[in-house]
DRENTI-469152 format. One line per 5 residues: number of its first residue (from 1); for each residue x, y, z of C-alpha. Coordinates in steps of 0.02 Angstrom, whole numbers, plus 50000, padded with zeros to 5 digits. Layout:
! DRENTI-469152
NUM) X/Y/Z  ...
! end
This chain:
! DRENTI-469152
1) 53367/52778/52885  53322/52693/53050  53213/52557/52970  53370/52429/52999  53432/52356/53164
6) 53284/52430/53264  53259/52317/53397  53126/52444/53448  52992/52412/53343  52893/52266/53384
11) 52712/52187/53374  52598/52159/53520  52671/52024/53623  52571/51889/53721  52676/51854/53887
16) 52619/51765/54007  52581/51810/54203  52632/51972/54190  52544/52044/54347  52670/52124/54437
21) 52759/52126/54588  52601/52141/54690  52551/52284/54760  52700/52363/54663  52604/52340/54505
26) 52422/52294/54542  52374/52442/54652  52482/52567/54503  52344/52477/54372  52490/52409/54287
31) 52443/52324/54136  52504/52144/54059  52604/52190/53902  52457/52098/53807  52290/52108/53864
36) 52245/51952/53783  52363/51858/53892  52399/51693/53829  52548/51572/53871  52640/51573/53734
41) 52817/51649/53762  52900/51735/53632  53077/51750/53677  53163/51890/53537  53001/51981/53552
46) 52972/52001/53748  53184/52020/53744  53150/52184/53620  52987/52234/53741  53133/52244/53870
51) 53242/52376/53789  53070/52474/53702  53011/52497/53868  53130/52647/53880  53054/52739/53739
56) 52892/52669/53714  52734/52678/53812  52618/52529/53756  52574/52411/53640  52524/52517/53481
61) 52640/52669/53489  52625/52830/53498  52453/52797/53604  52353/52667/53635  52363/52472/53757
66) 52458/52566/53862  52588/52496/53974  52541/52611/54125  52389/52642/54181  52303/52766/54277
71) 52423/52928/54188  52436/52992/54020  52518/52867/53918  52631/53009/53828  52690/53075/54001
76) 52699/52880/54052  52874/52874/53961  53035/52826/54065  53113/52972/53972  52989/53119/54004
81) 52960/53054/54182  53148/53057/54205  53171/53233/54137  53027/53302/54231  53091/53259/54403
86) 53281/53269/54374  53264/53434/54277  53115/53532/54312  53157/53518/54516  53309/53622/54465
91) 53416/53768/54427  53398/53717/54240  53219/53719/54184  53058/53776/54218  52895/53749/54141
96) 52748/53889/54095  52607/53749/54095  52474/53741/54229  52433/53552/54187  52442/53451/54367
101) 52578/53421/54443  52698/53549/54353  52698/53700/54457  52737/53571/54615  52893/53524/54539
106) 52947/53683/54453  52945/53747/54661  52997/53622/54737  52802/53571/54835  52778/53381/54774
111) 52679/53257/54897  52660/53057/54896  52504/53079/54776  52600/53170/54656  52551/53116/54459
116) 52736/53105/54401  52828/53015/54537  52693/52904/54545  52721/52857/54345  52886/52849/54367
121) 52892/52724/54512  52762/52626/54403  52869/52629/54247  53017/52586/54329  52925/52429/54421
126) 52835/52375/54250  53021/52371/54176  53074/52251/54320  52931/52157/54306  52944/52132/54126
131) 53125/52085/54145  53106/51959/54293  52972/51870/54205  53091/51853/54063  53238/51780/54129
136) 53138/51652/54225  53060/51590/54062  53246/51586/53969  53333/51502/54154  53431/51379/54121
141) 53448/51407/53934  53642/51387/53866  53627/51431/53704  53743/51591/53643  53586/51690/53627
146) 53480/51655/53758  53659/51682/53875  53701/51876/53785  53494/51910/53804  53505/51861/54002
151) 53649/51965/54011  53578/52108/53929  53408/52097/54029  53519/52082/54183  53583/52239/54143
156) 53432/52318/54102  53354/52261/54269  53516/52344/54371  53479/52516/54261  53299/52509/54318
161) 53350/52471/54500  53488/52622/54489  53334/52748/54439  53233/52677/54590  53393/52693/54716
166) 53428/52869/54655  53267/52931/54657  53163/52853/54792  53292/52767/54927  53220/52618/55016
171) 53112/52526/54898  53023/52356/54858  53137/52240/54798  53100/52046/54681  53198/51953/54569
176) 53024/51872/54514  52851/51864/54472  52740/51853/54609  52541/51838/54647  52473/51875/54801
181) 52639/51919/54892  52679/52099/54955  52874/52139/54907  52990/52205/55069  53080/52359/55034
186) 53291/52327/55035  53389/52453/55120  53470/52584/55007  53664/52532/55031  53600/52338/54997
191) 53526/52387/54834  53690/52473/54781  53780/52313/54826  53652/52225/54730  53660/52321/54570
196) 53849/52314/54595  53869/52118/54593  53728/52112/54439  53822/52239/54330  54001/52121/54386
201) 53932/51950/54338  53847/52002/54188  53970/52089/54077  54074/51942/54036  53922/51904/53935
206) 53881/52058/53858  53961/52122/53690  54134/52176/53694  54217/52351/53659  54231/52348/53455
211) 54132/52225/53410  53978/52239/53298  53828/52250/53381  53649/52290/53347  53654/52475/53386
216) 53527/52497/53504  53574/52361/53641  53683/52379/53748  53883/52319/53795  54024/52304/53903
221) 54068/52493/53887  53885/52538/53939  53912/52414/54099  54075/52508/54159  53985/52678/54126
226) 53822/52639/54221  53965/52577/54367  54055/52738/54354  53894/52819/54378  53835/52707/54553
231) 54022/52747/54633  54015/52907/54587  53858/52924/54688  53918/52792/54818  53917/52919/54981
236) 53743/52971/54930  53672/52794/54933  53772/52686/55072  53878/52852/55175  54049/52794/55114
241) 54141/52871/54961  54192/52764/54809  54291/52888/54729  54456/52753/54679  54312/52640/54623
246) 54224/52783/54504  54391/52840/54433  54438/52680/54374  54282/52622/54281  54277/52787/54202
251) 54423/52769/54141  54397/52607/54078  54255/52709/53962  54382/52853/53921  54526/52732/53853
256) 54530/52709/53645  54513/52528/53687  54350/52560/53736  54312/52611/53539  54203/52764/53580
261) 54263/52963/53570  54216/53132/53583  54085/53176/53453  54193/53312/53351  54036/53427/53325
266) 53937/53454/53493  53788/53482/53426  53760/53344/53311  53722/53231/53473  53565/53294/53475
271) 53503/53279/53301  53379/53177/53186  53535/53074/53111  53642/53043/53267  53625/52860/53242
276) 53756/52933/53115  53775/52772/52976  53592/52682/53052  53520/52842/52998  53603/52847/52833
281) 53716/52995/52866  53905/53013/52825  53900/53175/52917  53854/53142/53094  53975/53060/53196
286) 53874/53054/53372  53874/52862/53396  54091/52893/53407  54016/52946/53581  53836/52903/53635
291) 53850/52733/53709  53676/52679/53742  53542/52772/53663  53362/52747/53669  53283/52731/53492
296) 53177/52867/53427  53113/52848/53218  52964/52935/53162  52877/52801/53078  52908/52625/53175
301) 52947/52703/53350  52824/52818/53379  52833/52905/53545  52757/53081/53621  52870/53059/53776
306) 53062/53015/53714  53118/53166/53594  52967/53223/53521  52927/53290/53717  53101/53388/53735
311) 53085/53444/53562  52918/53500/53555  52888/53566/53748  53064/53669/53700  52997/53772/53536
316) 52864/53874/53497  52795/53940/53304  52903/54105/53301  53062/54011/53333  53189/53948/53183
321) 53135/53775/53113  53148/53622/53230  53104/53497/53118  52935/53445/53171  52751/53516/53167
326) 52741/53487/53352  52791/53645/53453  52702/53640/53626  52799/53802/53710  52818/53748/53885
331) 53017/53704/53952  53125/53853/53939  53315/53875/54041  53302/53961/54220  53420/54100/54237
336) 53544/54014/54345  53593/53891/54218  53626/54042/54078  53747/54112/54210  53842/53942/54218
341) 53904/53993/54031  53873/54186/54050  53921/54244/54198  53911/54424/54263  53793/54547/54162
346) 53734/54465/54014  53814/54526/53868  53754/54621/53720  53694/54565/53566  53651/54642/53375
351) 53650/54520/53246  53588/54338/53308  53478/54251/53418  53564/54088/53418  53683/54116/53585
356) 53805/53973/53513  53822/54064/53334  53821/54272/53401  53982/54378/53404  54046/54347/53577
361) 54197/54385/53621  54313/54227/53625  54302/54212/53817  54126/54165/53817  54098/54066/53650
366) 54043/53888/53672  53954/53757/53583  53851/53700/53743  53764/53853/53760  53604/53795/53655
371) 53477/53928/53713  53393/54049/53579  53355/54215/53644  53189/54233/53516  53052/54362/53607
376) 53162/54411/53755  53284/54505/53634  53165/54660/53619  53173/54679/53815  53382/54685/53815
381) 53424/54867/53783  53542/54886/53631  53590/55058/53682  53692/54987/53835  53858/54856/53819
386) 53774/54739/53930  53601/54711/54004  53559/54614/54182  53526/54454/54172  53370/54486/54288
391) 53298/54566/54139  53279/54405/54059  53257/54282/54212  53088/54185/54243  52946/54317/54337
396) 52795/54237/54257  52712/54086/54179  52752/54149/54026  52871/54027/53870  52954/54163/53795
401) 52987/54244/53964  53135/54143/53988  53274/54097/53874  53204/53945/53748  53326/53780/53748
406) 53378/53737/53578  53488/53582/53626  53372/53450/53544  53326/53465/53374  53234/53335/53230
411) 53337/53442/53104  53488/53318/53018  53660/53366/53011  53686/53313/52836  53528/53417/52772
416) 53400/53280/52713  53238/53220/52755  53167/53162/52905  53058/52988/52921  52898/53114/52966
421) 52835/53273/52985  52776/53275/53161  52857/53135/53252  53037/53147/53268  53197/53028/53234
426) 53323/53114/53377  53369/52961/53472  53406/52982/53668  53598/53006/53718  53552/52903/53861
431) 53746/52858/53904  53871/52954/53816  54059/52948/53835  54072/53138/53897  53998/53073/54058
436) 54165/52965/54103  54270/53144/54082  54185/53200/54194  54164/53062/54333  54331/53050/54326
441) 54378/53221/54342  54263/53217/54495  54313/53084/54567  54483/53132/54555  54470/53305/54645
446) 54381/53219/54766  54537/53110/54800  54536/52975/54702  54713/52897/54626  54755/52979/54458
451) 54761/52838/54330  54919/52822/54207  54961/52984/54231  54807/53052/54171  54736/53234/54256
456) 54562/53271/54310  54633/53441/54220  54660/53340/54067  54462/53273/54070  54395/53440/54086
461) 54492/53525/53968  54458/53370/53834  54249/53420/53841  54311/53631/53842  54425/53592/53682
466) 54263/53508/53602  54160/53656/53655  54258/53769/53570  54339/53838/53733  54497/53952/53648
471) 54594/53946/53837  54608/53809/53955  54574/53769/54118  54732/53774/54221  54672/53740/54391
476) 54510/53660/54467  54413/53652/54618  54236/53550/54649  54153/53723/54585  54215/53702/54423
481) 54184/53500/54414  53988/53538/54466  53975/53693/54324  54036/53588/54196  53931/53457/54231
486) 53792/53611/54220  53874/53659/54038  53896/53483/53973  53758/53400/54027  53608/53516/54031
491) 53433/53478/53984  53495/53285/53979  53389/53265/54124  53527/53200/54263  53546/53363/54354
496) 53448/53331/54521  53565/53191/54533  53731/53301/54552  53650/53455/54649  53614/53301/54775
501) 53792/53231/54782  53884/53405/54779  53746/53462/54953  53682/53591/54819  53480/53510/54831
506) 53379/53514/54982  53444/53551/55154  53460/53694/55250  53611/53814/55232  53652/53727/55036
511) 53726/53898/55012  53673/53855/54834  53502/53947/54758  53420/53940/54608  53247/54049/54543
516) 53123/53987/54615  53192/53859/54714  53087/53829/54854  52939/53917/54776  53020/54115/54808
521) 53078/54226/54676  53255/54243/54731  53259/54048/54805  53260/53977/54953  53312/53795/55028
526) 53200/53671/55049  53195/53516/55136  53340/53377/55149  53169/53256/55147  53163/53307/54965
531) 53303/53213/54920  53207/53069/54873  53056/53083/54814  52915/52971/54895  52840/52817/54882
536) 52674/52824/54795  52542/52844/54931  52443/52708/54861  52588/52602/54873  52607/52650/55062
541) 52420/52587/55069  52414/52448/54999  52575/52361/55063  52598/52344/55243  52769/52310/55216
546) 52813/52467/55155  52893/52621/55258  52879/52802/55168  53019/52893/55163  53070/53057/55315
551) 52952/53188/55282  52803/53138/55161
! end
């Protein structure tokens, strides 16, 4: 079970002068990790605070001293605020609750005092913070583990910088603690640099490929991914392509050497043992693949925002078991993305509503294709061969409306127990090998050098074969690199990300639509402003130093 090697778990910490990076912190009512602030620094403990940030949300778990103030502490979590804004501004997923803030980013309408991006930018700065005050208390230190923590937090730091660059541009920038002293924002392209030269001198420190690690931190193989992941997105962020550069840490993840592989069973990524041997199981084999994940267990690392949210929000009571009491009915798949693996009229079905188990034909079988047809099966007409897929697209604020999402599950793959009822043991995929196929397959067909021989064709066709694809690929454009990443990675809460790099997002004349997009039925563009989301407006208030970003 996951009571060993949990660096996740961990009692309230006392840290001293952590205030924030000014206005960055102080006018987001960030709190200190400890409220009884003392200066006593507790190295291993504040170095664990560091990676629980991720999943946790305060100082008690699930609720309770939290972390952020000012928001709900559940939707406070780095992974529900991620999902929210990468997924539910998409052609993936949609959400039927009313609760603020969730119809403005299901059409595409969010402003500067929006409840979510406002979190998110104040997660993302208490996770700096945390880190910078951390490293300067540990400066200077030689020994072996004070030099892998610094690495590590160095790391961390550059991950939390990448989610600021990606998702809000221009923003304030520190390497340390400061009172009384307004951060400037650093151009876009300098951050990239930035993040660049941290993730380059901190690796040599980190733990290699192969080498036994505690499973929840992170190591070398994690560093090239998260670089494969800035070049990939290099035009985006400074105007000039990185495609050679994105190809060949990618590959670098790819390689045996690098001691990870394809998970043989898709679906087992996403269950209650994928810690695989941490969880006890023989039978799930997910950490072959997920690289960094971020710790869920339902006793010590209690959490209503890392899996618990896309479990619960994704199920409903009349809907096969899940695996926890929680079922909150509110994120179900958009049409568009159900055409990415059934395209055309959406075929007929008799016996199942499981779309990844059903008779298909062979054509259309595969393992991705996680949705559950539940309620909407009485509307498809069984006298016909085939039924439009309007019939079963999004017209209301209705869960069962739409077709449910049945990726994420606290069900194990070996059969036995969970650690709780109601709060789940699914850890995060955060970084998982797949990713590198298919970076480099983009990169690739974008122009990058083929390395050793080896095909963007081949890196498709590797994460089709696991699918249970029965025919391969045997051409591909940029189409077919930005619908796999659809079929691959959907519901993993990255997809704003690659509709932004592929022109698909906002603009005018995307020639790409999506329900709803824009707010209209059939879709319609929306701004290239919305990009990046904006700077909190009480950020823009309080920091003369700040610029908001075109259009807010």
């Amino acid at each position: 079970m996951k009571k060993n090697n949990k660096y996740i778990y961990i009692p309230i910490v006392s840290l001293m002068l952590l205030f924030g990076m000014s206005s960055c912190l102080d006018d987001l009512n960030i709190a200190p990790v400890n409220p009884n602030v003392s200066s006593t620094f507790y190295q291993d403990e504040v170095f664990a605070k560091i990676y629980s940030s991720l999943a946790l949300t305060g100082q008690k778990g699930p609720d309770g001293l939290g972390d952020v103030v000012g928001i709900d502490e559940g939707t406070s979590a780095f992974v529900r605020l991620v999902w929210n804004l990468n997924e539910l501004t998409t052609d993936e997923a949609m959400c039927s609750w009313g609760d603020p803030g969730i119809p403005e980013m299901n059409y595409n309408k969010w402003s500067s005092s929006h409840s979510n991006i406002k979190g998110l930018y104040g997660r993302l700065y208490f996770n700096i913070t945390l880190i910078n005050e951390f490293l300067s208390k540990i400066e200077g230190m030689t020994d072996e583990k004070s030099v892998r923590q610094r690495a590590e937090a160095r790391f961390m730091r550059a991950l939390n910088y990448f989610y600021l660059m990606d998702m809000f541009g221009t923003v304030p920038f520190s390497e340390t603690v400061t009172i009384d002293v307004s951060p400037k924002q650093i151009p876009r392209a300098q951050l990239f640099n930035y993040i660049n030269a941290e993730l380059s001198q901190c690796e040599a420190d980190m733990y290699a490929p192969n080498t036994s690690k505690p499973y929840y931190r992170a190591n070398k193989v994690a560093n090239w991914l998260l670089r494969s992941r800035v070049y990939l997105n290099a035009e985006v962020y400074t105007g000039t392509a990185k495609w050679d550069s994105a190809a060949i840490y990618a590959k670098k993840v790819i390689d045996p050497s690098s001691g990870y592989s394809l998970c043989p069973t898709f679906r087992h990524l996403f269950m209650a043992d994928n810690a695989g041997v941490v969880d006890g199981s023989s039978v799930n084999q997910a950490p072959n693949e997920i690289i960094f994940p971020i710790a869920a267990d339902g006793v010590q690392t209690k959490s209503w925002g890392t899996s618990l949210f896309l479990i619960a929000s994704t199920h409903t009571g009349d809907m096969p078991g899940w695996g926890t009491t929680e079922g909150w009915a509110g994120n179900r798949a958009r049409a568009t993305i159900v055409k990415k693996f059934f395209p055309g009229n959406f075929p007929k079905f008799s016996d199942n509503n499981d779309l990844t188990t059903a008779r298909l034909p062979a054509s259309l079988k595969d393992a991705r294709a996680l949705f559950l047809l539940g309620a909407i099966k009485s509307k498809l007409d069984p006298s016909k061969d085939s039924t439009s897929l309007r019939t079963i697209g999004i017209i209301s604020n209705t869960f069962k409306e739409g077709l449910s999402s049945i990726k994420y599950s606290n069900l194990r793959a070996d059969g036995a127990k969970t650690n709780d009822t109601q709060f789940t043991d699914t850890d995060i995929p955060l970084m998982r090998q797949a990713e590198a196929y298919l970076t480099y397959a983009e990169a690739v067909t974008r122009g990058a050098a083929p390395i050793e021989g080896y095909t963007a064709l081949a890196a498709v066709n590797a994460l089709r074969t696991r699918a249970g694809k029965t025919s391969a690929l045997t051409s591909l454009s940029l189409q077919d690199v930005i619908d796999e990443w659809a079929r691959e990675f959907c519901f993993e809460g990255r997809r704003r990300m690659d509709l932004v790099r592929f022109g698909h997002y906002g603009g005018t004349n995307t020639g790409y639509t999506w329900d709803w997009k824009g707010g209209e039925a059939a879709g319609k563009d929306f701004s290239a402003d919305f990009n990046v989301f904006p700077i909190p407006v009480s950020e823009i208030n309080a920091n003369p130093n700040l610029k908001q970003n075109t259009g807010y």
